[in-house]
C-alpha positions as CSV (number, residue, x, y, z in Angstrom):
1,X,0.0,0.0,0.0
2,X,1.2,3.4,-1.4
3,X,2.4,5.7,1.3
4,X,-0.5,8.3,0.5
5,X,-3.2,5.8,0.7
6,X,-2.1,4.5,4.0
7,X,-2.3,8.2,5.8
8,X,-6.1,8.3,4.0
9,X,-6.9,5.3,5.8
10,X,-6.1,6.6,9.0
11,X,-7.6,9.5,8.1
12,X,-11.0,7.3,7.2
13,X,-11.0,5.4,10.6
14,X,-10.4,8.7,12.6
15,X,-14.1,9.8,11.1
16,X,-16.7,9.8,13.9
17,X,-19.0,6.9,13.1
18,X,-22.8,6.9,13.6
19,X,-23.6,5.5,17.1
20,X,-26.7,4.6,18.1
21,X,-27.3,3.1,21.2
22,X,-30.9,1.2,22.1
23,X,-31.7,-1.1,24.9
24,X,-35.1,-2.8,24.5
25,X,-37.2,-1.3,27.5
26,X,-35.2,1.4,27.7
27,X,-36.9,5.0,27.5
28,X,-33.4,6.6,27.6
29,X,-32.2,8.9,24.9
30,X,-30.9,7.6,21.8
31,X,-27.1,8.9,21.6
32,X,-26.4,10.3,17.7
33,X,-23.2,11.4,17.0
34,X,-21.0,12.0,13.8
35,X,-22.5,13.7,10.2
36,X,-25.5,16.1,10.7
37,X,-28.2,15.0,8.6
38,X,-30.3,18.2,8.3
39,X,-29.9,19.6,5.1
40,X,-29.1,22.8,4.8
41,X,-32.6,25.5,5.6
42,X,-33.9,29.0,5.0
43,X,-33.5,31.0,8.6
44,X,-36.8,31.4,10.2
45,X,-36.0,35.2,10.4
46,X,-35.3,35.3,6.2
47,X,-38.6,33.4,6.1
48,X,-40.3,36.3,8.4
49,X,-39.1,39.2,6.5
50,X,-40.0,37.6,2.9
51,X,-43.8,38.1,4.6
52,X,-43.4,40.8,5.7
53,X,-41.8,42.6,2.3
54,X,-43.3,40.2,-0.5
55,X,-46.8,41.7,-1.1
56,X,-48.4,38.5,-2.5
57,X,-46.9,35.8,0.4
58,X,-48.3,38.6,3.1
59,X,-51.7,38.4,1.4
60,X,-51.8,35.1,0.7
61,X,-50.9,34.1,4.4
62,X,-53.3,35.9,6.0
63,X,-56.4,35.2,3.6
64,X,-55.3,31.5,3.7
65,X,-55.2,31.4,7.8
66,X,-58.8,33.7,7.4
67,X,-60.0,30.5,5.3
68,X,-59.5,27.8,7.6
69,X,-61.2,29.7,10.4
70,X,-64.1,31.1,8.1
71,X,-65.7,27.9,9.2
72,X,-67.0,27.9,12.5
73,X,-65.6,24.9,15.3
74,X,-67.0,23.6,18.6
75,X,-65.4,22.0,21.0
76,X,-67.5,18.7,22.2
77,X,-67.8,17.4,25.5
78,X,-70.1,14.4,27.2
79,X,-71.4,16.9,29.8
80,X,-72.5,20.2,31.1
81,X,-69.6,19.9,33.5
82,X,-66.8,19.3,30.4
83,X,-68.1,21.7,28.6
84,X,-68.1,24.8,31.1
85,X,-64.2,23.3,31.8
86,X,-63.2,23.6,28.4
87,X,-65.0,27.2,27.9
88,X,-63.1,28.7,30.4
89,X,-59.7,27.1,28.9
90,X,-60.3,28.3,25.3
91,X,-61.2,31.8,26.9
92,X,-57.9,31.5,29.1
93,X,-55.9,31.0,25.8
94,X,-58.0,33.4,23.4
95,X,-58.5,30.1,21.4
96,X,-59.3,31.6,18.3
97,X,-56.4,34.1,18.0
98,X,-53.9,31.7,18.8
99,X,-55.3,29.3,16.0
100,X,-55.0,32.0,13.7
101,X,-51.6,33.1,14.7
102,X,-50.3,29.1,14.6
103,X,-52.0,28.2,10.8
104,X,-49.7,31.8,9.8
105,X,-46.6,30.1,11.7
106,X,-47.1,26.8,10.3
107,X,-47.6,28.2,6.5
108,X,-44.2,31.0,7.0
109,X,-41.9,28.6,9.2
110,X,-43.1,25.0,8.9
111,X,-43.4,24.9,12.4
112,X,-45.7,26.0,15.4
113,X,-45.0,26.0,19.5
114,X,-47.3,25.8,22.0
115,X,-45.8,26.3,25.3
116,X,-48.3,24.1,28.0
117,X,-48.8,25.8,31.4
118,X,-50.1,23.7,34.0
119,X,-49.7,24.0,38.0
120,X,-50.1,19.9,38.3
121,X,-53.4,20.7,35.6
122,X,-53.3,22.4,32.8
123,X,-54.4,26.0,32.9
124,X,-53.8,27.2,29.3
125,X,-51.4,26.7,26.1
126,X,-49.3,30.1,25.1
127,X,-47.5,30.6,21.3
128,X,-43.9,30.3,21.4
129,X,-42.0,32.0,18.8
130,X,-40.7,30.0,16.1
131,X,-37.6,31.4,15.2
132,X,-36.1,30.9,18.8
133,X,-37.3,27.2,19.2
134,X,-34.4,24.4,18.5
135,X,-34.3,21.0,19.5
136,X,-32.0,19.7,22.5
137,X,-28.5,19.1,20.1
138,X,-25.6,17.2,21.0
139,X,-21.7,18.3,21.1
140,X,-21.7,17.7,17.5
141,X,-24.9,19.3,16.6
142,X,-27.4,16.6,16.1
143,X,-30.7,16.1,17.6
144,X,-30.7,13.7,21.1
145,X,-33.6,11.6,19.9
146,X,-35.4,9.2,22.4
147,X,-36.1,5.3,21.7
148,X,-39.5,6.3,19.7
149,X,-37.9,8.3,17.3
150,X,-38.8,12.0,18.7
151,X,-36.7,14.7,19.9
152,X,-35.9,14.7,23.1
153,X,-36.6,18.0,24.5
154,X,-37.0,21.6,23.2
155,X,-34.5,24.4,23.8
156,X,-36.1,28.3,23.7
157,X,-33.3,30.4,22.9
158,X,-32.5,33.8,24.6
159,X,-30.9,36.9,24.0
160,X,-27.4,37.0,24.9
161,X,-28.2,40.1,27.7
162,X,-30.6,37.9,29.2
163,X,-29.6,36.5,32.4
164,X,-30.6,33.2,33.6
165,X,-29.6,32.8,37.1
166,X,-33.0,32.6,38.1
167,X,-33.7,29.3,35.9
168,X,-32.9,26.5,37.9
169,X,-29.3,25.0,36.7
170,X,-30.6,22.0,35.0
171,X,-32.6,24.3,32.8
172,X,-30.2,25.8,31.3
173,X,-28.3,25.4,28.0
174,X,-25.6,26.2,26.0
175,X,-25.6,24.7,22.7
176,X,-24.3,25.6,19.1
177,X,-27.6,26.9,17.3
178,X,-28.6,26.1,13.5
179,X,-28.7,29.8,13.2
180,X,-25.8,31.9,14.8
181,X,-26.9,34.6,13.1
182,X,-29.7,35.7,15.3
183,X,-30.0,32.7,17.7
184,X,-27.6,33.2,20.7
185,X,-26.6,29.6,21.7
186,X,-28.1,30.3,25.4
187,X,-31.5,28.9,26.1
188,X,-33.9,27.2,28.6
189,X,-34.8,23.4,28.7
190,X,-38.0,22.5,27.7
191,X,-39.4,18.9,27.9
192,X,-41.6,17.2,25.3
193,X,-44.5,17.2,27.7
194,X,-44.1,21.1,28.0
195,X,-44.5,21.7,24.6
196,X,-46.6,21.1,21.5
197,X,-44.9,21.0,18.2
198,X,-47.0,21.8,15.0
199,X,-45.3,20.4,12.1
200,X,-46.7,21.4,8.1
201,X,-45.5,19.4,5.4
202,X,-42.6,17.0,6.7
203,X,-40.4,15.9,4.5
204,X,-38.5,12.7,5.4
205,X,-36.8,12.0,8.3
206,X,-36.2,15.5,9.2
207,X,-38.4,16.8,12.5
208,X,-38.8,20.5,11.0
209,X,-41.5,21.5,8.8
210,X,-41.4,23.2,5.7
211,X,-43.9,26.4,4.6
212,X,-44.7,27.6,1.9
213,X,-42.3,30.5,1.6
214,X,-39.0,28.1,2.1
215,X,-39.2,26.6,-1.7
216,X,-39.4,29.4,-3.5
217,X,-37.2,31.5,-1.6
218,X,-34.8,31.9,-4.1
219,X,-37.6,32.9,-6.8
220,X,-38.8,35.3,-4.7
221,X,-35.1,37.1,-4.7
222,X,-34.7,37.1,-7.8
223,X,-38.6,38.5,-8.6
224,X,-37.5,41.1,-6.1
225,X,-34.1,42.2,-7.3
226,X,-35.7,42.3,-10.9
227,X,-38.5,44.7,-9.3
228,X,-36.3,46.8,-8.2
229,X,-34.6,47.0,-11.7
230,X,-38.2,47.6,-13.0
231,X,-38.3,50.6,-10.5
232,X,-35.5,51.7,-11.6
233,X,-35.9,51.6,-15.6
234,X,-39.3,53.5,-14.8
235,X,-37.9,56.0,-12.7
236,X,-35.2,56.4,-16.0
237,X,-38.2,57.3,-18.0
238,X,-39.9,60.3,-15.9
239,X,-36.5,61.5,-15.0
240,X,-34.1,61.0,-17.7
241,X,-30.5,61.6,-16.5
242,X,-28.7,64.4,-19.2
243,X,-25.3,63.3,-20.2
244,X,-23.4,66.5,-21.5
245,X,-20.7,66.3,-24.1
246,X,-18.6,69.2,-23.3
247,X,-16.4,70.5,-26.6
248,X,-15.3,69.1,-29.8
249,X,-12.6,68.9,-32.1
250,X,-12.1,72.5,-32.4
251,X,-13.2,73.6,-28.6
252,X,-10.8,71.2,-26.3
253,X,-12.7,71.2,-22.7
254,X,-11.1,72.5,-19.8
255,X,-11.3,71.4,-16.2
256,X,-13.6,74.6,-15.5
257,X,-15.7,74.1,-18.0
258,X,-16.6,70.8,-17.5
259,X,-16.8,71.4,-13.6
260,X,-19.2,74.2,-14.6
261,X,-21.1,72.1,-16.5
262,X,-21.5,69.8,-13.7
263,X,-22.6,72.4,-11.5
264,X,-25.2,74.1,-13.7
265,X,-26.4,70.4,-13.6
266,X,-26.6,69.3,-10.2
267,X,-29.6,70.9,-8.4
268,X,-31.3,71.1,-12.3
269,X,-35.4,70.0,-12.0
270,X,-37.5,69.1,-14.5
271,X,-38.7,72.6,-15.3
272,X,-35.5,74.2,-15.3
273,X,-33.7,74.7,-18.8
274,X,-30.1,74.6,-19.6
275,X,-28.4,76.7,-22.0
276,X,-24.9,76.1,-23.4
277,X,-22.5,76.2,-25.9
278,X,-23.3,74.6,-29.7
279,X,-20.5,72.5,-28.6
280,X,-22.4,71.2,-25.8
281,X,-24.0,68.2,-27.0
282,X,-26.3,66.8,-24.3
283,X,-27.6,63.0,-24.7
284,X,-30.8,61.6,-22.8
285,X,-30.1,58.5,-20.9
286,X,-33.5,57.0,-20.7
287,X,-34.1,53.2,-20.0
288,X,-35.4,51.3,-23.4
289,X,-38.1,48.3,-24.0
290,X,-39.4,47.9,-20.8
291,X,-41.9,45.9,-22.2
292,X,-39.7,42.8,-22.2
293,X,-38.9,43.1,-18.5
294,X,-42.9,43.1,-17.9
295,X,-42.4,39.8,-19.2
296,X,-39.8,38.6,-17.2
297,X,-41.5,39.8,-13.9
298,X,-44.9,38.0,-15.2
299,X,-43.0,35.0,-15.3
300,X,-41.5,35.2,-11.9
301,X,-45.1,35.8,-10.7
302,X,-46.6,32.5,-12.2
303,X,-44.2,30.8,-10.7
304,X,-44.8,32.1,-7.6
305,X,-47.9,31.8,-7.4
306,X,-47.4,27.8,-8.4
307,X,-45.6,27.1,-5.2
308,X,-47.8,29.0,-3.3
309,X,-50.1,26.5,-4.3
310,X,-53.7,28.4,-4.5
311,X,-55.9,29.9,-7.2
312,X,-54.0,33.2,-9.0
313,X,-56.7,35.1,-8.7
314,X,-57.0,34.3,-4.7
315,X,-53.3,35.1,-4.0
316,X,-52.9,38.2,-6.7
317,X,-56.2,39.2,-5.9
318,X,-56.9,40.6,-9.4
319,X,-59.2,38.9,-12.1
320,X,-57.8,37.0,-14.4
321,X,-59.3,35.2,-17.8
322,X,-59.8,31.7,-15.9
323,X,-62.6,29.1,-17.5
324,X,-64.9,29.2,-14.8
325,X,-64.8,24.9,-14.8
326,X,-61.5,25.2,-14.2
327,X,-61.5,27.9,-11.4
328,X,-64.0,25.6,-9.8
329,X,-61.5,23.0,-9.5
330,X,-59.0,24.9,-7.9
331,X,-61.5,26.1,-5.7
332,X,-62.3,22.9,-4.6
333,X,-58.7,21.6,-4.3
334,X,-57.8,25.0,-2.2
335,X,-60.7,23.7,-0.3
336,X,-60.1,20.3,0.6
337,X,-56.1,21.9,1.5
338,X,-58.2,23.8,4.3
339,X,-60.0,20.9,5.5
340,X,-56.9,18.8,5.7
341,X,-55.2,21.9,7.7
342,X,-58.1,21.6,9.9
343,X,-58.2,17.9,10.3
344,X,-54.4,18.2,11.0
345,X,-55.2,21.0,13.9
346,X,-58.0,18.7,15.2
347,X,-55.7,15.5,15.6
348,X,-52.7,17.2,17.2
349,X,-54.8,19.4,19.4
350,X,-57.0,16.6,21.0
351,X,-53.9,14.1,21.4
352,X,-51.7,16.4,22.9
353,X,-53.9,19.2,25.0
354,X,-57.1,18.2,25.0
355,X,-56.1,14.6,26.3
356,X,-54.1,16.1,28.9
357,X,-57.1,17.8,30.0
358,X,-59.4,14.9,30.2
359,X,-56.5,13.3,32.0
360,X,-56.0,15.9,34.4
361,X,-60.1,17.0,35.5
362,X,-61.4,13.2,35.0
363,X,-63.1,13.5,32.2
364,X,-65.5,10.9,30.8
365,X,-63.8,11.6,26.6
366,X,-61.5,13.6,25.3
367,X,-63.1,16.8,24.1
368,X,-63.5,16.6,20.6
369,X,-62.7,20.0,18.5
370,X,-65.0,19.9,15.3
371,X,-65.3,22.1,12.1
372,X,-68.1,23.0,10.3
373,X,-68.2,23.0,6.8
374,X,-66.3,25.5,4.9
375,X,-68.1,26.9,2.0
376,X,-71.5,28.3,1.5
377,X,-71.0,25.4,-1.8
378,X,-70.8,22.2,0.5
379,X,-73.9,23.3,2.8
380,X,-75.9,23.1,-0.2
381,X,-75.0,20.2,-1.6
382,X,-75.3,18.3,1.8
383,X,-78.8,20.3,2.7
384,X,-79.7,18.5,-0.9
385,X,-78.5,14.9,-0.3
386,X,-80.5,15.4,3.1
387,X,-83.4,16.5,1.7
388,X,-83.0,13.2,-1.0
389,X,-82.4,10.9,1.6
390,X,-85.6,12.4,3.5
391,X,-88.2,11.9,0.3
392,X,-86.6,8.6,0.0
393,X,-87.9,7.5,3.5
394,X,-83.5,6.7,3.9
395,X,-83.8,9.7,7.3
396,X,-86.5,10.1,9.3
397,X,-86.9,13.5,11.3
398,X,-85.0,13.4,14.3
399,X,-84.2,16.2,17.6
400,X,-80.7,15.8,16.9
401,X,-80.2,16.5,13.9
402,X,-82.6,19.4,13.8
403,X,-80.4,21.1,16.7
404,X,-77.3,20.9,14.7
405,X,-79.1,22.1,11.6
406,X,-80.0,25.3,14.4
407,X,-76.7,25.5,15.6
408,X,-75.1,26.0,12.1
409,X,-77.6,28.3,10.6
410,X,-77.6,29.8,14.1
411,X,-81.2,30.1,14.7
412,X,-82.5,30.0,18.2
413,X,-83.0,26.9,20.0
414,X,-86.6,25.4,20.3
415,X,-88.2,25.4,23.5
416,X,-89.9,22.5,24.9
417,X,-93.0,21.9,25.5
């Protein structure tokens, strides 16, 4: 063996391995050590100012987040006594805000935190912020996973002035962040049972979401930068810069004259006239076709649009020539994303606060948090099959169901006789 290829293999075995350490029974933490895995992400804080500065992302978040609460919810219980406990906890937590302000984390970060505060029960859930929420990390920078394949704990980082003396010791921690740009390294200890953990769209193995602002990040640069050029060749047109020629063959310019020149031009408006010399020659510099950057803008707006994944006319908000078959589809389809958003809310919600809950006051279920339907569209077409199934003898009146019928068109409850 070559002298070379012997140092490489030394080299090789020096590499830290993967180790991964399980013992059946065992709820200790699975030790990972070695390569990182994560690929390489957008910074929550890049992902808050694109929707913050990108018109049609800010609009889009907010009507889409509007969407999935446009239909009403309830929150079902098995008893008066439930019922009046869960009331007072979605009035604790402002339940409605806080969904709204989790759908808009989910669809800018890929992730949501709920921070659970409990005094031995639960009292009420709080939002976290998103950008200073990591995983507990190792020496190397990986996540401690336990033996069912979640992370460990949470770590809320902390501004560096921030001083922690009065956490207790074993809460705090000093790790390497995934962003050092913004995310200090210092944090507090959060366990999994302290936190709830809204993940959209995961891809893979990887434990962090992915928005919609994340893939077309890049896109949404570029559109901006070629805005800005757009700006800038407009600008060009109302307010032409002069360039001035000063002299010719026969009239060789001198320093003074061109710094004259220069002068007579600097605080020059658009009213103002200049006078000079025949051999002055002055040239317009005014920016040409601009038509063919229109173009190129229009194209970076299709294509985001198509990752933000909804009907152009929703997200730009302006009409466009659509066949009205095939913005019924994508009505539909932007539907039926709702209802899976709400679905996904429901499940997460009821397994990981509203269990705790039951749990914790003795409840006879687990609170059950429902969704009405979303569009005007679907009412009608279920009030229709109703009415079917009721001439077909399939239903028969029944109390029930006419006191959800009265709850969703809200009319007033009927009193018994």
């Amino acid at each position: 063996m070559a002298f070379f290829d012997k140092i490489r293999g030394i080299f090789k075995l020096k590499k830290a391995p993967v180790l991964v350490e399980m013992r059946a029974g065992d709820a200790k933490a699975i030790s990972v050590s070695g390569e990182k895995y994560e690929p390489k992400r957008v910074s929550p804080k890049d992902l808050e100012t694109i929707y913050m500065r990108e018109g049609m992302v800010y609009s889009w978040v907010n009507k889409f987040s509007e969407a999935v609460l446009s239909a009403n919810y309830r929150v079902e219980t098995s008893n008066t006594r439930e019922q009046q406990i869960m009331d007072a906890f979605l009035k604790a937590c402002n339940f409605r805000e806080l969904l709204r302000n989790t759908i808009r984390n989910e669809l800018i970060y890929g992730n949501a935190f709920w921070e659970i505060i409990s005094d031995g029960k639960i009292k009420k859930v709080a939002l976290l912020d998103t950008k200073m929420m990591d995983f507990l990390r190792d020496s190397l920078g990986g996540i401690i996973m336990e033996i069912d394949g979640k992370p460990k704990a949470y770590v809320q980082y902390v501004p560096w002035n921030v001083d922690l003396r009065n956490v207790p010791e074993d809460r705090r921690v000093s790790q390497t962040p995934k962003f050092p740009d913004y995310q200090s390294g210092k944090g507090i200890l959060m366990q999994r049972d302290e936190v709830v953990h809204f993940v959209f769209n995961r891809v893979g193995s990887s434990h962090w979401g992915v928005g919609i602002i994340e893939p077309i990040y890049n896109l949404i640069l570029v559109k901006q930068n070629a805005e800005q050029g757009f700006a800038e060749a407009i600008q060009r047109i109302a307010y032409p810069r002069l360039w001035i020629k000063v002299g010719d063959s026969t009239h060789p310019p001198t320093v003074e004259a061109i710094d004259h020149v220069r002068e007579q031009l600097s605080n020059l408006e658009t009213k103002d006239q200049f006078v000079a010399p025949y051999y002055y020659e002055p040239i317009v510099l005014e920016a040409k076709k601009t038509e063919k950057m229109t173009l190129n803008l229009q194209y970076f707006i299709d294509q985001i649009v198509a990752g933000l994944g909804g009907p152009k006319p929703f997200i730009t908000g302006t009409g466009e020539k659509m066949n009205r078959a095939t913005l019924g589809d994508m009505k539909l389809l932007f539907e039926r994303s709702l209802k899976e958003v709400q679905e996904e809310l429901s499940s997460k919600i009821e397994n990981e606060v509203f269990a705790r809950i039951a749990k914790d006051y003795k409840f006879n279920s687990v609170p059950r948090l429902i969704w009405e339907e979303i569009s005007v569209e679907s009412i009608d077409s279920k009030a229709e099959r109703l009415a079917s199934y009721v001439k077909a003898g399939l239903l028969t009146p029944d109390p029930e169901i006419e006191r959800i019928i009265r709850r969703i068109e809200k009319l007033p409850e009927k009193e018994e006789s």
